[in-house]
C-alpha positions as CSV (number, residue, x, y, z in Angstrom):
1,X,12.5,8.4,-12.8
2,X,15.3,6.9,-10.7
3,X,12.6,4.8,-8.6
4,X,11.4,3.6,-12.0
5,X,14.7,3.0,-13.3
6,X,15.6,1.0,-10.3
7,X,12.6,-1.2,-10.8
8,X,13.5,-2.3,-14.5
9,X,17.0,-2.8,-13.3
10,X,16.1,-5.4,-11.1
11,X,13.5,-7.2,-13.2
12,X,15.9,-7.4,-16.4
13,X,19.4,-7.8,-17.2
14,X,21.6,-4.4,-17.9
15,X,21.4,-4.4,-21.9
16,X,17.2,-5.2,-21.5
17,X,17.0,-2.4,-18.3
18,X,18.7,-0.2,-20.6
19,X,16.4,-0.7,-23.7
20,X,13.1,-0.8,-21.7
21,X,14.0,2.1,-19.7
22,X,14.7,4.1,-22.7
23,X,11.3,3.3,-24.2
24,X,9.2,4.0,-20.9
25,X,11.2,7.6,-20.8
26,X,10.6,8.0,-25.0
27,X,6.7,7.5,-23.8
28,X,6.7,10.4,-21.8
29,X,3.5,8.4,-19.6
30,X,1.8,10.7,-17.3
31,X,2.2,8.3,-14.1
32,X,0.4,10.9,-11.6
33,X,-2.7,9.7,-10.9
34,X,-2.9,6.2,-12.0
35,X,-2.3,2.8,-10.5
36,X,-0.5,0.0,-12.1
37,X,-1.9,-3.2,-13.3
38,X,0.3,-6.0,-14.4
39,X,-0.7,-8.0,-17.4
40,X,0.8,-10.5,-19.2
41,X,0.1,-11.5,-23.3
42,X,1.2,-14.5,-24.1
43,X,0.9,-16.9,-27.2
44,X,-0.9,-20.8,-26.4
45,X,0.9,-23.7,-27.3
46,X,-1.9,-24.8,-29.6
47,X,-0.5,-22.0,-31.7
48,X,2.7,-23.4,-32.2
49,X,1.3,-26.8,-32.7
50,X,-0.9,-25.8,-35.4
51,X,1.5,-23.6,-37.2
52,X,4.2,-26.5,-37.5
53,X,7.2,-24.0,-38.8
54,X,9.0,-22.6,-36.0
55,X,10.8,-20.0,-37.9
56,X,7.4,-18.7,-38.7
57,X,6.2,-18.7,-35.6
58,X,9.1,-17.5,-34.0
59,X,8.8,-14.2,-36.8
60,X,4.6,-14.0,-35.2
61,X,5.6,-13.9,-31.7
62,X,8.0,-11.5,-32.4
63,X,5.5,-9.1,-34.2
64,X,2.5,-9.8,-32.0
65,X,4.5,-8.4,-29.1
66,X,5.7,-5.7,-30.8
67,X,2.2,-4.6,-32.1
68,X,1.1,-4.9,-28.2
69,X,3.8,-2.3,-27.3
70,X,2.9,0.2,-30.3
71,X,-0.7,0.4,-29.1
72,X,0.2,0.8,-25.7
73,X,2.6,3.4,-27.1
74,X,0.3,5.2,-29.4
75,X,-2.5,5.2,-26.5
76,X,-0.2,6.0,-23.7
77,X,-1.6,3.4,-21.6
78,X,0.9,1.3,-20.5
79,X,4.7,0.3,-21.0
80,X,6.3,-3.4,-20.9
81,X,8.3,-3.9,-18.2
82,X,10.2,-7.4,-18.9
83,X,10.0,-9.8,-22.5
84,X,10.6,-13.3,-22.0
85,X,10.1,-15.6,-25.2
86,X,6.5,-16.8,-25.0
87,X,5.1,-13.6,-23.0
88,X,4.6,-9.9,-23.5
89,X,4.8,-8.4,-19.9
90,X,3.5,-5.4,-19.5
91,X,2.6,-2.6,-16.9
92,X,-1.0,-0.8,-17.5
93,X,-2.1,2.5,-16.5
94,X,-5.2,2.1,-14.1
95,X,-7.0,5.1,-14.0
96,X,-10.5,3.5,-12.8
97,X,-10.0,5.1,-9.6
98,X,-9.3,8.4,-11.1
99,X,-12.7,8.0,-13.6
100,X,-10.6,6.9,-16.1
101,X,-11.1,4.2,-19.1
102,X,-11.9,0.6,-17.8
103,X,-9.0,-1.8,-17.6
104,X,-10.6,-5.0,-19.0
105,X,-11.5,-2.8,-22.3
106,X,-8.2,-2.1,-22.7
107,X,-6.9,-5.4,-22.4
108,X,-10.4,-6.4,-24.7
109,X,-9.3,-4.4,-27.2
110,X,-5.7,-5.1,-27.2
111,X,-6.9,-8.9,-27.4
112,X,-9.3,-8.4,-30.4
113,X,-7.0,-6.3,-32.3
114,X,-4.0,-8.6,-32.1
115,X,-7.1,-11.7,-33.2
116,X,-8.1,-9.2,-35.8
117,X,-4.7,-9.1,-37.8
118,X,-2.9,-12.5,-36.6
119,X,-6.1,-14.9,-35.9
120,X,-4.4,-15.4,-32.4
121,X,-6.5,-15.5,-29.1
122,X,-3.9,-14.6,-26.2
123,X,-3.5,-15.8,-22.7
124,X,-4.3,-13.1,-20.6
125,X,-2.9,-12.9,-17.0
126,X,-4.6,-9.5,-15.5
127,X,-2.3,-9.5,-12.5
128,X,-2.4,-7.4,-9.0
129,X,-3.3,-3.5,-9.4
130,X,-0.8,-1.7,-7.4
131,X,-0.3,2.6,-6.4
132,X,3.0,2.5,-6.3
133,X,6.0,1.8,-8.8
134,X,8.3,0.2,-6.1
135,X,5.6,-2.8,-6.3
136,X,5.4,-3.4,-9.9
137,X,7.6,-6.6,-9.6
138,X,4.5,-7.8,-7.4
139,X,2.3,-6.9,-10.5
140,X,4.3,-8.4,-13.5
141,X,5.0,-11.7,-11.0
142,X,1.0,-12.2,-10.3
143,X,0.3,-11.5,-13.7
144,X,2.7,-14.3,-15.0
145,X,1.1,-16.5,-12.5
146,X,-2.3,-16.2,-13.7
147,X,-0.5,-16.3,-17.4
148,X,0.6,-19.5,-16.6
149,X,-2.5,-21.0,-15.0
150,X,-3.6,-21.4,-18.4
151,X,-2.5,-25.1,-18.5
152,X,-4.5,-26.4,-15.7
153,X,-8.0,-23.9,-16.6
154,X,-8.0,-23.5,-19.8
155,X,-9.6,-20.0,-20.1
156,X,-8.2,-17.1,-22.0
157,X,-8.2,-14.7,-19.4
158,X,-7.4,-15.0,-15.9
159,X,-7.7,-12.5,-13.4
160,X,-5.5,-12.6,-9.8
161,X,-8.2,-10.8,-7.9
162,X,-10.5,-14.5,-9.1
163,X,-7.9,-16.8,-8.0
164,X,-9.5,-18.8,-5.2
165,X,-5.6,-19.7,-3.0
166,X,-4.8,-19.9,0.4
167,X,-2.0,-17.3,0.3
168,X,-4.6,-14.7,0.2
169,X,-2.2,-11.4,0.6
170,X,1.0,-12.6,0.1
171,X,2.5,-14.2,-3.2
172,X,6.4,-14.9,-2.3
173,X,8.8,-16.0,-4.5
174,X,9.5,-19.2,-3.1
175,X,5.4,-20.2,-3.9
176,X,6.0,-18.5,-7.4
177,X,9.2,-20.7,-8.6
178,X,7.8,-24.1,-7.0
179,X,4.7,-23.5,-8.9
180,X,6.5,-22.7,-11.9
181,X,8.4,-25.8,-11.3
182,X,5.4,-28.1,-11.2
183,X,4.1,-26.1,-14.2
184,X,6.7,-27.0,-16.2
185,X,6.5,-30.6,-14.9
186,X,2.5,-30.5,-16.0
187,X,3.5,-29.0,-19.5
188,X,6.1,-31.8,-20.3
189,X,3.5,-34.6,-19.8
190,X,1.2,-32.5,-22.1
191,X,3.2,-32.7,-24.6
192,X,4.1,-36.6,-23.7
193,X,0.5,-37.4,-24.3
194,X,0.1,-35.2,-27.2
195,X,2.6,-37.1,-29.6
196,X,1.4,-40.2,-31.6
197,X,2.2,-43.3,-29.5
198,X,5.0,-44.6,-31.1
199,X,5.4,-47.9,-29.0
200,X,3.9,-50.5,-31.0
């Protein structure tokens, strides 16, 4: 429990390590015989678009995430180990390797519930599967990558073990913030080009 509480520390700020920890320990997961997969939920930006009322679609987000972490609670599959605005980031209980329940129907079913009751088809970033907890940073940081690839693909769901790159076995933090860094560069020209043309 102090190895896992270490790891939320570092991956949130003191209020949010305390909060998350508290949840994770509430769950009382049976983390013996599992590995961890990182996967991250988040909402597209076609979403927003369509929707028009922030305040409503601020009040969507906030329950779609929610109802992501009560299924995961209610199942005892999984936990979320860091929220950021537009993602749900969570940590899922991989017992394949144990002859346990298949991953991708887990995240298929999380997926069709949450289209089910809010009409919403998530990005899904199925990150890294790790065997330890002192590497679930690595899992929650290559499952926001594939999150975010989104914007140059297009598809739904991405999966890190697809991902054709050159840094085969290694995904360091300064690769992860530059690429974030063009992604957000990418993004803003999106939305340049999506906006009427104004200039006459």
């Amino acid at each position: 429990k102090d190895d896992m509480q270490t790891v939320f520390r570092k991956m949130n700020s003191e209020s949010e390590c305390k909060e998350l920890f508290e949840h994770f320990e509430a769950m009382g997961l049976d983390t013996e015989d599992t590995d961890f997969t990182g996967v991250c939920f988040s909402i597209p930006f076609i979403f927003y678009k369509k929707l028009g009322n922030q305040n409503m679609a601020e009040l969507i987000r906030f329950s779609i995430f929610k109802k992501i972490e009560e299924m995961l609670r209610t199942h005892k599959n999984g936990f979320a180990i860091k929220r950021e605005p537009n993602s749900s980031n969570m940590i899922l209980l991989n017992r394949e390797r144990f002859g346990g329940h298949s991953l991708e129907q887990q995240v298929l079913e999380i997926r069709e519930k949450i289209y089910r009751e809010y009409k919403v088809r998530l990005i899904t970033g199925i990150g890294n599967t790790v065997e330890h907890i002192t590497d679930l940073k690595f899992a929650y940081k290559t499952a926001k990558f594939c999150s975010e690839l989104h914007y140059f693909n297009q598809e739904e769901i991405i999966r890190y073990g697809e991902i054709d790159r050159n840094f085969n076995n290694s995904f360091e933090d300064y690769n992860y913030k530059n690429l974030q860094h063009h992604m957000f560069r990418f993004r803003n020209l999106l939305l340049i080009l999506s906006l009427p043309n104004q200039i006459c």
